[in-house]
Backbone as numpy.savetxt, mean C-alpha at the origin, in Angstrom:
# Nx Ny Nz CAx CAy CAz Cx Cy Cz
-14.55 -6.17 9.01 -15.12 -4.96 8.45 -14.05 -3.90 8.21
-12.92 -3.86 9.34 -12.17 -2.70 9.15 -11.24 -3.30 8.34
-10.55 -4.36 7.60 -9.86 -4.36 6.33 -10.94 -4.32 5.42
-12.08 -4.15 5.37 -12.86 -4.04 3.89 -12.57 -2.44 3.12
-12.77 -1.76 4.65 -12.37 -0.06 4.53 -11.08 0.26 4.16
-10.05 -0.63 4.57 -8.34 -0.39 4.41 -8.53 -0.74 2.91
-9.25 -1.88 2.66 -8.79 -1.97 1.26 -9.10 -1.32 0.35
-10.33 -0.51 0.56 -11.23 0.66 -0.52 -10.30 1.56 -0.29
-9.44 2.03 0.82 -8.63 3.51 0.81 -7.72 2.95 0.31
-6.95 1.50 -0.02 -5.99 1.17 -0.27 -6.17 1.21 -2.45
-7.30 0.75 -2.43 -7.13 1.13 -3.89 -8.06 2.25 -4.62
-8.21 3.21 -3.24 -8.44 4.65 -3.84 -7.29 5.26 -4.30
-5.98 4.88 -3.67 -4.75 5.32 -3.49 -3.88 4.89 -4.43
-4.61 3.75 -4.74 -3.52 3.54 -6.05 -4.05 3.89 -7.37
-5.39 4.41 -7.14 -6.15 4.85 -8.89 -5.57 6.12 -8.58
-5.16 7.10 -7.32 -5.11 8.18 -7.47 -3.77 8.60 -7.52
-2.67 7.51 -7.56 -1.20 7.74 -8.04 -0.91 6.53 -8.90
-2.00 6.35 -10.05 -1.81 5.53 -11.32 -0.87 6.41 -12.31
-0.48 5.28 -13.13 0.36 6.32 -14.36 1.74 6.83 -13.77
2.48 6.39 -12.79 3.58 7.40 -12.53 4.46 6.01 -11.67
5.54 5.83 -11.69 6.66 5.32 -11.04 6.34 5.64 -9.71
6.18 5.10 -8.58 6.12 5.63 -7.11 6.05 5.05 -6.06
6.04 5.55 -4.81 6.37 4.54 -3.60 5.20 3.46 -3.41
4.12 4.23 -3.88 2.64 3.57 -3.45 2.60 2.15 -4.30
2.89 2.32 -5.99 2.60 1.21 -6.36 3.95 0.51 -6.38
5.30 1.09 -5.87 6.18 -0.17 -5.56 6.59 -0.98 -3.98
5.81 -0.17 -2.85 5.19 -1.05 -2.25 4.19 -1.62 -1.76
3.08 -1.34 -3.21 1.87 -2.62 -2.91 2.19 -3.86 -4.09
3.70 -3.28 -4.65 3.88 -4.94 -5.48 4.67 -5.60 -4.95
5.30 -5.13 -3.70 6.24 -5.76 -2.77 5.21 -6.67 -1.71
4.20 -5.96 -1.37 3.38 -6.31 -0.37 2.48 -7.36 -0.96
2.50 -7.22 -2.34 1.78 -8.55 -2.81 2.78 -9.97 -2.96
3.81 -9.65 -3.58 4.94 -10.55 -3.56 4.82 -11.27 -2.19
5.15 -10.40 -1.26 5.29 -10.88 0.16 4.24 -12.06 0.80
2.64 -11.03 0.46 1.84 -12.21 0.65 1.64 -12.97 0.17
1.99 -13.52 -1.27 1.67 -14.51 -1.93 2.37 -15.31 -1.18
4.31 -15.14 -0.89 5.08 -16.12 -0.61 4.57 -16.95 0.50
3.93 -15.69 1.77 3.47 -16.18 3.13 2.28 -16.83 2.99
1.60 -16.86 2.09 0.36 -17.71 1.61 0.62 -19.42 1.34
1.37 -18.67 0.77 2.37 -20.34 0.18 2.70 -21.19 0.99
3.26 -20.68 2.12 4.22 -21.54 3.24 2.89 -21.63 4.51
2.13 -21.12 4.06 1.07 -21.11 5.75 -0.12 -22.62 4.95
-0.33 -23.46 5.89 -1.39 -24.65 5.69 -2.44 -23.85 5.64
-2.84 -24.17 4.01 -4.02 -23.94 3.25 -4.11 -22.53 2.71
-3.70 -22.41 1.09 -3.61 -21.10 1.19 -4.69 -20.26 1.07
-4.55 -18.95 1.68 -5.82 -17.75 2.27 -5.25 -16.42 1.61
-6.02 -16.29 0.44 -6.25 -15.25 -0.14 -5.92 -13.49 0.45
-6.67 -13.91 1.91 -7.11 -12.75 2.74 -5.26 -12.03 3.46
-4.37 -13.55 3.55 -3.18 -12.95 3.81 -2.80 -11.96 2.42
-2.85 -12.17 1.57 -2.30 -11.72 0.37 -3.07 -9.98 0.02
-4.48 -10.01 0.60 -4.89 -8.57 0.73 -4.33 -8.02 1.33
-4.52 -8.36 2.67 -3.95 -7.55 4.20 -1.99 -6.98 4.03
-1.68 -8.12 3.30 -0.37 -7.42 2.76 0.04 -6.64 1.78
-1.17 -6.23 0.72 -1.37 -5.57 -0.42 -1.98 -4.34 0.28
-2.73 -4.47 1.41 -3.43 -2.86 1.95 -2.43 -2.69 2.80
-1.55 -3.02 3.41 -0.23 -2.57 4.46 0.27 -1.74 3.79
1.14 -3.31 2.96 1.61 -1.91 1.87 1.69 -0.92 1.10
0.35 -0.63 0.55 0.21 0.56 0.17 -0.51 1.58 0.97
-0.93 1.31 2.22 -0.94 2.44 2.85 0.81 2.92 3.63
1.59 2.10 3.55 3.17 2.21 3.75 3.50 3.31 2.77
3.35 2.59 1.23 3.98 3.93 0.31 3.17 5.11 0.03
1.90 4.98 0.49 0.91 6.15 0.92 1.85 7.27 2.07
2.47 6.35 3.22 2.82 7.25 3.96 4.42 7.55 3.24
5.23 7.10 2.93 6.12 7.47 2.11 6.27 8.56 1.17
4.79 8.03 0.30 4.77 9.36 -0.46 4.40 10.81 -0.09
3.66 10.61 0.60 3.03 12.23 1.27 3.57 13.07 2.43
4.33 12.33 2.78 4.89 12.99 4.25 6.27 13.73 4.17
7.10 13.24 3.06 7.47 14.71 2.28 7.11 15.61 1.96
6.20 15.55 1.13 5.24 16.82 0.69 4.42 17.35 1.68
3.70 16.89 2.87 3.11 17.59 3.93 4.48 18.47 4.95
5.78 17.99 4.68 6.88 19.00 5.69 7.31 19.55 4.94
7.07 19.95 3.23 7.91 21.35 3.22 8.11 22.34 3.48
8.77 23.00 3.52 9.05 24.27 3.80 8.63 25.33 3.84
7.90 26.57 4.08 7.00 27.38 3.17 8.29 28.91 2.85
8.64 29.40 2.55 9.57 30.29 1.83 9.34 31.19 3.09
10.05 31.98 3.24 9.79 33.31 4.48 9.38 34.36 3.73
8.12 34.63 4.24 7.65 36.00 3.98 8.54 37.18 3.99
């Protein structure tokens, strides 16, 4: 149940940084790469590895992307 939820925030996250070069969608195409390969090499291949490494990773460049922007700076009054 709780990767069904990772994966709905996982591709809320990528409709909501569509259109732009960025951490989110270059590592959920890493994270797909990844699982396909580990799909490959594991007896009988399972789809479900290939999600779980597609919602890692883009909650990875989720945290990549935002956690710059949540510590900037605020100017001194």
């Amino acid at each position: 149940m709780i990767w069904w939820i990772l994966l709905i925030v996982s591709a809320i996250a990528l409709l909501a940084h569509w259109g732009s070069r960025n951490a989110v969608w270059g590592t959920a195409t890493m994270g797909t790469i990844i699982g396909v390969v580990i799909a490959i090499f594991r007896p009988g291949f399972d789809w479900w590895i290939v999600g779980k490494a597609l919602v890692i990773a883009t909650l990875i460049g989720v945290a990549i992307e935002w956690l710059p922007r949540l510590g900037k700076k605020r100017p001194a009054a």
